[in-house]
C-alpha positions as CSV (number, residue, x, y, z in Angstrom):
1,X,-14.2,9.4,-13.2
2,X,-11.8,10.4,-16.0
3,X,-10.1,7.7,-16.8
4,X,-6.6,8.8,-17.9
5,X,-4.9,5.4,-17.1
6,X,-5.7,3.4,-20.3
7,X,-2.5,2.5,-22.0
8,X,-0.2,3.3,-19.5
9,X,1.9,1.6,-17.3
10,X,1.5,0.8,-13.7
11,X,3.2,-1.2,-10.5
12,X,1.8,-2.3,-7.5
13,X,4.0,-2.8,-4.3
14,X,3.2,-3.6,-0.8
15,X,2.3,-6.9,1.7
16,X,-0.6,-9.5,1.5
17,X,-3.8,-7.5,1.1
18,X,-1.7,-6.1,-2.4
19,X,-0.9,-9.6,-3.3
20,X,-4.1,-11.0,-3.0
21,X,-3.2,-14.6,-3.3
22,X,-5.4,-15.7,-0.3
23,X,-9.2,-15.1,-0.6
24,X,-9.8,-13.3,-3.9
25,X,-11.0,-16.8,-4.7
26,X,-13.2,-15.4,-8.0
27,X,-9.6,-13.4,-9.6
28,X,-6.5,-15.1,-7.6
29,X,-3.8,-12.4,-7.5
30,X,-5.6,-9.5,-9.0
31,X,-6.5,-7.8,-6.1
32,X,-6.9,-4.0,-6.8
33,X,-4.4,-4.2,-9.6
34,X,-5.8,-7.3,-11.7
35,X,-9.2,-5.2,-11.6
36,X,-7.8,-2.0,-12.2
37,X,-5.9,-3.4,-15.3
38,X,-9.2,-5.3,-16.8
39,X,-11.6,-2.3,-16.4
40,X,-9.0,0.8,-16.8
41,X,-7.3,-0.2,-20.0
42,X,-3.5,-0.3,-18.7
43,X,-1.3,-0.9,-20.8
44,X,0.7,-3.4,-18.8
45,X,1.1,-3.7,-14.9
46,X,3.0,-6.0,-12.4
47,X,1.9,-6.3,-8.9
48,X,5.0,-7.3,-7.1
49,X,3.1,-7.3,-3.1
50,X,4.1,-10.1,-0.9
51,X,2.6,-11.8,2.0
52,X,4.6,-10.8,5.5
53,X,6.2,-7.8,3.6
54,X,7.1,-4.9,5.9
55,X,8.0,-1.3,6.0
56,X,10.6,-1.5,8.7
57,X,13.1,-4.3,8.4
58,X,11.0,-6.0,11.0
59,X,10.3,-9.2,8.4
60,X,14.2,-9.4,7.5
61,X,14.4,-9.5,3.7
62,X,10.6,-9.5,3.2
63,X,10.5,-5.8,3.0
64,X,8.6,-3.4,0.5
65,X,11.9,-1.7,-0.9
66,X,13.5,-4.7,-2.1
67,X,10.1,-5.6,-4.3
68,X,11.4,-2.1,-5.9
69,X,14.8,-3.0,-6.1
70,X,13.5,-5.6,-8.5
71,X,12.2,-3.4,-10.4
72,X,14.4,-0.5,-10.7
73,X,15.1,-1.3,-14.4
74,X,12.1,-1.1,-15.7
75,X,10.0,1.7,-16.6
76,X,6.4,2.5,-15.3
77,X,4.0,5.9,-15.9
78,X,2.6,4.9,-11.9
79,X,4.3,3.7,-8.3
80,X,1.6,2.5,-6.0
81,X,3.0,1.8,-2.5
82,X,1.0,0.1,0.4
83,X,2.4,-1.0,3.5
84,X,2.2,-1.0,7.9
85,X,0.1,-3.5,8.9
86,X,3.0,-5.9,9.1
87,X,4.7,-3.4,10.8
88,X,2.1,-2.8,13.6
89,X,1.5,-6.1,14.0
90,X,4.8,-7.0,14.7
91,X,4.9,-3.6,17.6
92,X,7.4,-2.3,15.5
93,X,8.3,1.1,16.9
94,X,6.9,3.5,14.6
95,X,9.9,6.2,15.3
96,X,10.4,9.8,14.2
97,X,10.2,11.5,11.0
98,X,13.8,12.7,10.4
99,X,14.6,16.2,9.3
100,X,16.7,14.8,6.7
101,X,16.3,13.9,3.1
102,X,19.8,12.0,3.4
103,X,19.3,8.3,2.4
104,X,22.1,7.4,5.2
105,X,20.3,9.5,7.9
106,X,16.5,6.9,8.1
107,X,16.2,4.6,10.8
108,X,15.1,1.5,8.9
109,X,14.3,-0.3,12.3
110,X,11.6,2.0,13.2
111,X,8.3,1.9,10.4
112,X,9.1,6.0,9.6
113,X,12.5,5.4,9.0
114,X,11.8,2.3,6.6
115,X,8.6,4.5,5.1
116,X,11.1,7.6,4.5
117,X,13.8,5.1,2.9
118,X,11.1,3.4,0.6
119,X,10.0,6.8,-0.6
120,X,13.3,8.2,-0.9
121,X,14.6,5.6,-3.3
122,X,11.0,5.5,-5.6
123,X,11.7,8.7,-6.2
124,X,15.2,8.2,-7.1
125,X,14.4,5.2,-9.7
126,X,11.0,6.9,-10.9
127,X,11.8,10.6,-11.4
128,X,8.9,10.6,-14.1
129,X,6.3,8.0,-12.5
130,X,3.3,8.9,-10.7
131,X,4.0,7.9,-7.2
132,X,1.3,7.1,-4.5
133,X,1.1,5.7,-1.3
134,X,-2.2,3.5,0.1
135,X,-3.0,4.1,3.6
136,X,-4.3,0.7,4.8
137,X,-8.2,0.5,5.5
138,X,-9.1,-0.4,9.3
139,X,-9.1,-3.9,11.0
140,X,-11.1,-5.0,13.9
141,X,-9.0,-6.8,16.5
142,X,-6.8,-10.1,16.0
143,X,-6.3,-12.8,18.8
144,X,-2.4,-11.3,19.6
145,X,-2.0,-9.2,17.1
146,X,-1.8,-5.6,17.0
147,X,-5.1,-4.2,15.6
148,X,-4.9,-0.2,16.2
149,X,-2.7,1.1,13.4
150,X,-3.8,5.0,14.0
151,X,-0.4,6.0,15.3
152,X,1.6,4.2,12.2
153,X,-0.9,5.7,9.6
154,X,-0.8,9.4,11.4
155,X,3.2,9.4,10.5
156,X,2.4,7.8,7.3
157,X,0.4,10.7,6.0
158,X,2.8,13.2,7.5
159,X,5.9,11.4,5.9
160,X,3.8,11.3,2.3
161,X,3.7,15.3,2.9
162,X,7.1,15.3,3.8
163,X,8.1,13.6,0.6
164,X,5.4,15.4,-1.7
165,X,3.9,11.9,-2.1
166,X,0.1,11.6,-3.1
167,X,-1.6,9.5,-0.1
168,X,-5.3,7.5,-0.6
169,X,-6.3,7.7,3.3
170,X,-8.8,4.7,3.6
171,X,-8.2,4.3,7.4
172,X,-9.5,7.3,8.6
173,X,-12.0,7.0,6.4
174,X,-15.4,6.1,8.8
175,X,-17.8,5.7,6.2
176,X,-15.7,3.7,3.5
177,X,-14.6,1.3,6.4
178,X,-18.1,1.5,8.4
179,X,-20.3,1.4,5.8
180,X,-18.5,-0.3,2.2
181,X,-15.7,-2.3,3.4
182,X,-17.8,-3.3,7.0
183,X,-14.5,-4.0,8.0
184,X,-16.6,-4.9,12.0
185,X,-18.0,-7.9,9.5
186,X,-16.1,-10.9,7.4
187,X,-18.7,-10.0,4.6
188,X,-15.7,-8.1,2.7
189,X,-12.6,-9.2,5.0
190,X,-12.5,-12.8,5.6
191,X,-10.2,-12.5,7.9
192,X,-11.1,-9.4,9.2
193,X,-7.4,-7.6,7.4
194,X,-7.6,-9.5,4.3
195,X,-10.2,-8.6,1.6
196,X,-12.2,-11.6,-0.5
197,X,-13.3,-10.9,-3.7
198,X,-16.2,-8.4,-2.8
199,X,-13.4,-6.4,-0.7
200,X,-11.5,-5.9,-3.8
201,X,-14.8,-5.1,-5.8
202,X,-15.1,-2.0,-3.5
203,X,-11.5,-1.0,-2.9
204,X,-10.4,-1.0,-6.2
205,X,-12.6,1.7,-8.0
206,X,-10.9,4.2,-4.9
207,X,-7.6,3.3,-6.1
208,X,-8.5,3.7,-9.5
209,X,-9.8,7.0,-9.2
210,X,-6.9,8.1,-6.8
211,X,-4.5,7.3,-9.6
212,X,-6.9,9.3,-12.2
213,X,-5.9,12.2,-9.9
214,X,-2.4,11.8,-9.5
C-alpha cells in the first residue's frame, strides 16, 4: 500500500477490542494502533478505547463521545471511531436515523442516535482530520449475550453515508472473518469478540491501509 501516514498524527477511539488490554499478551495495549504506529511511521498517536465503552448511553458514562471530549483540545491529522458491540450486547434498541443534522434532535438512548451524536461532534472538533469509522468484525455466539450485530452495523454504514464518514466494513466481510480472522475459532479471538495478538497481526494492516485511503 502507499503509506501516506508516516509522521502524522492519529487517535484511536472505541470499547475493548480498540483498547486491547486483555489478550494482546505479546504488545499489551497496542492493539491496531500500537502496530500501526511501529510499522507506519506516525508521528504520534493516543488510543483512548475502553473496555464496556458504548455508543448509546447504555454503559452510563463509559461512552465513546466522552473519550473525545477528552481530547477535543488537541490536534490530530486522523479520527478512527469503533463501536456497537457493547451496544448489541446490552439489546440496546438500535433506533432510527434522524433526518436531522441538529445536535439536540439524536436520540442518544437508541445506538443510531448515540452513533449520529458521536459523528456529529468529531466533526465539529476535527474539521481538518481524517475521520473513519470501524465496523466491528463478526462474533460467534456468547452464553447470554447478544451475538448477531447485522441490524446495528446495517444503520452504522448508512449513518457513515449520512455523515460523509469513511467506513472499513469488516463484518460483512465473509472471507476476512471466515477465512483470516476464523472468527468460528479462538485461534485469533480468544474469547471469541476479543482478538489475541495474532488477531491484531491480521486486523491491523486493514486499518492501516483503510486510513492510507482516507
Amino acid at each position: 500500500m502507499n503509506n501516506v501516514l508516516t509522521g502524522k498524527t492519529a487517535a484511536f477511539l472505541g470499547d475493548s477490542i480498540c483498547m486491547a488490554s486483555t489478550f494482546d499478551k505479546e504488545h499489551q495495549w497496542w492493539g491496531w494502533a500500537g502496530r500501526i504506529n511501529r510499522d507506519f511511521g506516525l508521528a504520534s498517536y493516543v488510543n483512548k478505547g475502553c473496555d464496556g465503552a458504548s455508543v448509546s448511553d447504555c454503559r452510563k458514562e463509559n461512552r465513546v463521545i466522552f473519550q473525545l471530549e477528552r481530547i477535543k483540545d488537541q490536534n490530530f491529522d486522523y479520527l478512527m471511531l469503533h463501536g456497537g458491540v457493547n451496544d448489541a450486547w446490552d439489546s440496546r434498541e438500535v433506533g432510527q436515523i434522524s433526518e436531522s443534522f441538529d445536535l439536540s434532535d439524536f436520540d442518544v438512548s437508541t445506538y443510531a442516535g448515540g452513533l449520529e451524536e458521536l459523528f456529529c461532534t468529531a466533526k465539529k472538533y476535527f474539521p481538518d482530520a481524517k475521520i473513519g469509522f470501524i465496523v466491528n468484525f463478526r462474533s460467534v455466539s456468547t452464553i447470554g449475550r447478544l451475538s448477531d450485530m447485522t441490524e446495528y452495523f446495517t444503520v452504522a454504514k448508512q449513518i457513515c453515508e449520512k455523515w460523509e464518514i469513511p467506513y472499513l466494513d469488516l463484518f460483512f466481510d465473509d472471507d476476512f472473518n471466515e477465512n483470516v480472522l476464523e472468527y468460528k475459532t479462538k485461534n485469533k479471538l480468544a474469547d471469541f469478540i476479543h482478538p489475541n495478538s495474532a488477531g491484531y497481526d491480521v486486523l491491523y494492516p486493514r486499518v492501516a491501509e483503510f486510513m492510507c485511503q482516507l
